[in-house]
N, C-alpha and C positions, 0 to 999 in steps of 0.2 A: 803551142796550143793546138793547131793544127792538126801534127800527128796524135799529140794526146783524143782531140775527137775523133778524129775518123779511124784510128784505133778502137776504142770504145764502143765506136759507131756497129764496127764490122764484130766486134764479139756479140754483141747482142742479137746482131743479126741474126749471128751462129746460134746461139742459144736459141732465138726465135724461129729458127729453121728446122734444130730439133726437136721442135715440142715436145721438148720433156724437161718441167721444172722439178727440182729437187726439194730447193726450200722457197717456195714461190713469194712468201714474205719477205723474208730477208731479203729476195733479189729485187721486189717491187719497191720496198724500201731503199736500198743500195740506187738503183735507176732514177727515184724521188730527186736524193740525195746529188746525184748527176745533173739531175737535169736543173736543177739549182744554183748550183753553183756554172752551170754553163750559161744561166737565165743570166746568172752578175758579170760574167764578164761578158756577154752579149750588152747588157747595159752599158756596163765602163766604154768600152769601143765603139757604142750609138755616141757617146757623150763626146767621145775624142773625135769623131769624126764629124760631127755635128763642128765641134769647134773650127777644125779647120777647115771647113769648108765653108763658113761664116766669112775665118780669115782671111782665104783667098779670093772668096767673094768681095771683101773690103776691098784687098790689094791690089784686086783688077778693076775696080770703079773708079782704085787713086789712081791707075795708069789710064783709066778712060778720062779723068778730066785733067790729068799733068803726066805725060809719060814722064819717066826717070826711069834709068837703068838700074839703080837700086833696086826701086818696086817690082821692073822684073826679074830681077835675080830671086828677090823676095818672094814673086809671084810662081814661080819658075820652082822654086824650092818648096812652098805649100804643094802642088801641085803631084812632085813625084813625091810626099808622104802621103798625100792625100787618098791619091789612086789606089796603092797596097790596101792603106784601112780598108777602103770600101770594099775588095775584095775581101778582105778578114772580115769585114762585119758581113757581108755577105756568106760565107760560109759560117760564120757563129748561126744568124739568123736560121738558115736555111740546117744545119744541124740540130740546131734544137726543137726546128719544126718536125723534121724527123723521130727525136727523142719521144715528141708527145703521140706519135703515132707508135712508135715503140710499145709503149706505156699503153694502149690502148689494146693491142696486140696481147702486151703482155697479162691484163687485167681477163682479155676475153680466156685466151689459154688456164691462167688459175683456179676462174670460176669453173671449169668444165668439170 
């Protein structure tokens, strides 16, 4: 997903760099359509992360009132999934804010 955005990212750029639309429609539609579907897995990945950071939130209050090496291994292992997501949900987020600036870009260049 990554490369798929900031792929995406960097064509639009391009196109926006050279102000020159061809079918301004289509492409403001097509970017619609993008930024859409970047909006749900931007949600699906708040929600995943949201989760487990709940989890280890729990995991670490059960080692603050009974440690057990379980709970840290347990805790230990939320921890390194945890970290990635936020990075990933951090570049979704931070991508699509860009997208709507895009889009904004893209709307002023059409009207002209």
């Amino acid at each position: 997903m990554k490369k798929r955005m900031l792929a995406y990212l960097k064509m639009m750029d391009g196109i926006l760099a050279s102000g020159e639309l061809k079918d301004p429609d289509a492409l403001l539609s097509m970017h619609l359509q993008q930024i859409a579907f970047f909006q749900h897995e931007r949600l699906i990945h708040l929600l995943v992360t949201l989760t487990f950071g709940v989890c280890a939130l729990g995991v670490g209050l059960v080692l603050c009132l009974a440690f057990s090496p379980a709970a840290l291994l347990l805790f230990a292992l939320l921890l390194c999934l945890l970290i990635p997501y936020i990075f990933h949900y951090y570049l979704l987020e931070n991508g699509v804010q860009k997208m709507y600036r895009q889009y904004d870009a893209l709307l002023k260049i059409s009207k002209v």
